[in-house]
Steps between C-alpha positions, in 0.01 A plus 500: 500500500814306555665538850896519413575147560741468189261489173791653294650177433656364117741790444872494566667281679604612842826529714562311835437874679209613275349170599556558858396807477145418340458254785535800739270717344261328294461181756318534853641117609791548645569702810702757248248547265260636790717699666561663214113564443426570816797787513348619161145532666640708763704700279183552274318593799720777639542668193125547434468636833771737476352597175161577661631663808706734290213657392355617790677885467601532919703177453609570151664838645650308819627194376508556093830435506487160642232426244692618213796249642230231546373516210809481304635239686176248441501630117867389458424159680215407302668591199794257554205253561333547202829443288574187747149384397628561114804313530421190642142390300562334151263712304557861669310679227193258609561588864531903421154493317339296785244623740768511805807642244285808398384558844903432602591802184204764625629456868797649442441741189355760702826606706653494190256705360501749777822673390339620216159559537388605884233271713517155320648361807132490619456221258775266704153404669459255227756309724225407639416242227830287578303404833329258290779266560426469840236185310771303386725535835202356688487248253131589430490595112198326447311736668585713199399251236114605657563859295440307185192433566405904531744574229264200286161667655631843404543379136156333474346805648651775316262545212227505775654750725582714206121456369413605881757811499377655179094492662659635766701760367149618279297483823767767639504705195097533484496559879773764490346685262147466621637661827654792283171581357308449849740716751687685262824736606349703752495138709861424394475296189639722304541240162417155412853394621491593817156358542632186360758511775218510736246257333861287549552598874154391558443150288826417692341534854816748595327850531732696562231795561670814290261492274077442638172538292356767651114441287202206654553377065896482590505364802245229356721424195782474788318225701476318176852511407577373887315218468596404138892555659382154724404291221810639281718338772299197532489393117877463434574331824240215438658471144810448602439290781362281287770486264717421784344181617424367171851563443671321876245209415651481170826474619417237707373286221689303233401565145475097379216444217239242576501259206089495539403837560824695491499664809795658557523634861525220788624433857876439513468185609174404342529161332105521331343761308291689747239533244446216312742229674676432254864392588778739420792472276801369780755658247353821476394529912892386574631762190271827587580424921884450432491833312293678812738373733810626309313851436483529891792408592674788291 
C-alpha cells in the first residue's frame, strides 16, 4: 500500500504554485507540510465524531442542527481538498484511482448523497479510513509495509481456507439437519434453516440460547458440535500463522541463485551459500539488495 508520499510522478509539468502546493500536502518535511497534516487529522477526527454522536436520537433532537452545520462545513472542506490534491500531482487520474483518492471521493459522497436518498450520511464514518495518514505524519510507513506479508499469507492460504470453509459449511448442513430430525418443531426447529442457524450459533462458540435441544440425543449431538466449534477456530489460525512467518522470513531474505546448488533465499548480508558454501554472485547480491532498498524506501 503506498503512503501518499508523491508516487504520481511523469505526468504534466507543474506550475511554481502547484509545486508548492504538492510540497504542502504531499510532503511531511517541512514545518508546512505537517501542519497541514496534522490540521487534516484533527479535522478528520471531529467529523467522525460528530457523525457518530449524531446518531444517538436525544442529541440528534438537541443539537441536530449543529450537526447538520458540522457536517456540511467538514464535507465542503474536504472537498476543496480533494480537488487541491487533483490539481497539484502530475498524473491526477493515477492519484483519483489510488487507495487514499477513492477513500478521499467516498468521504465526501455521502453528504452529497444525502439530499437524495435519506441516511447515507451514516456512511461519512468511512472518514475514518483517512486516519491512516496519521503513518506517514509520524514518519513510520514502514510499519505498513508488514501488511504485505498477511496480504502474501492470505494469498498462499486461500485455496486452503476455502478447502477448510466448504468441510465446514457440510459439517453445518449435516448437523442442522440432523437436529431437525432429532428435536423437531415442537422444540423450535421448525426447518432445516433455522437449525442451520443454530448448528451455526453453536460451531461458532456464540450461543446465543433462543434456540436449545431439549432431547439427551440433541443435547449429545450439541456437545459435539461445541467441541468441533474449538478445533474449527484452531485450524485456520495455525494455517495462516504459518503463512505469515514463512512469508516476514521471506521478506527478509534476498532471492540470489547459488551457482552450486541454486538456492535462492539467503541472509541480506550473507556473503556464502548457507548450504553448500559456495560464494555468491557479488553482482547479483549488490543488484537484488539495491532493488530491496529502493522498494523500502517508497
Amino acid at each position: 500500500m503506498d503512503i501518499d508520499h508523491d508516487p504520481f510522478l511523469g505526468g504534466r509539468t507543474l506550475s511554481p504554485w502547484q509545486k508548492k502546493l504538492n510540497e504542502i500536502i504531499f510532503g511531511v518535511d517541512t514545518p508546512a507540510g505537517r501542519y497541514f497534516d496534522v490540521a487534516l487529522l484533527v479535522a478528520i477526527l471531529i467529523s467522525v465524531a460528530t457523525v457518530v454522536l449524531e446518531s444517538v436520537s436525544s442529541l440528534q433532537a438537541r443539537f441536530g442542527f449543529y450537526f447538520l452545520g458540522l457536517e456540511w462545513f467538514f464535507t465542503i472542506l474536504f472537498t476543496i481538498e480533494y480537488l487541491l490534491r487533483l490539481s497539484c500531482v502530475e498524473r491526477p487520474v493515477r492519484y483519483a484511482r489510488s487507495f487514499f483518492g477513492i477513500v478521499d471521493l467516498m468521504s465526501i459522497i455521502p453528504t452529497y448523497a444525502a439530499i437524495f436518498f435519506a441516511g447515507t450520511q451514516s456512511l461519512l464514518v468511512i472518514r475514518a479510513l483517512r486516519l491512516l495518514r496519521v503513518f506517514r505524519v509520524l514518519k513510520i510507513a514502514h510499519c505498513l509495509k508488514e501488511s504485505q506479508y498477511l496480504w502474501i499469507a492470505f494469498r498462499a492460504t486461500q485455496s486452503k481456507i476455502l478447502v477448510f470453509l466448504l468441510v465446514v459449511m457440510t459439517l453445518i448442513l449435516i448437523m442442522g439437519s440432523a437436529m431437525y430430525l432429532i428435536e423437531g418443531p415442537k422444540n423450535g426447529f421448525t426447518s432445516i434453516p433455522k437449525s442451520v442457524y443454530w448448528a451455526i450459533v453453536t460451531m461458532t462458540t456464540v450461543g446465543y440460547g433462543d434456540i436449545a435441544p431439549q432431547t439427551v440425543v440433541g443435547q449429545t449431538l450439541a456437545a459435539v458440535a461445541m467441541i468441533l466449534g474449538y478445533g474449527i477456530i484452531i485450524v485456520p489460525t495455525g494455517v495462516f500463522s504459518v503463512e505469515v512467518i514463512h512469508a516476514s522470513k521471506t521478506g527478509r531474505h534476498l532471492d540470489v541463485p547459488c551457482t552450486h546448488c541454486d538456492l535462492h533465499q539467503h541472509e541480506t548480508d550473507a556473503l556464502y551459500c548457507k548450504h553448500c558454501g559456495t560464494v555468491l554472485p557479488r553482482a547479483a547480491r549488490l543488484f537484488e539488495l539495491s532493488r530491496r532498498l529502493r522498494s523500502e524506501s517508497e
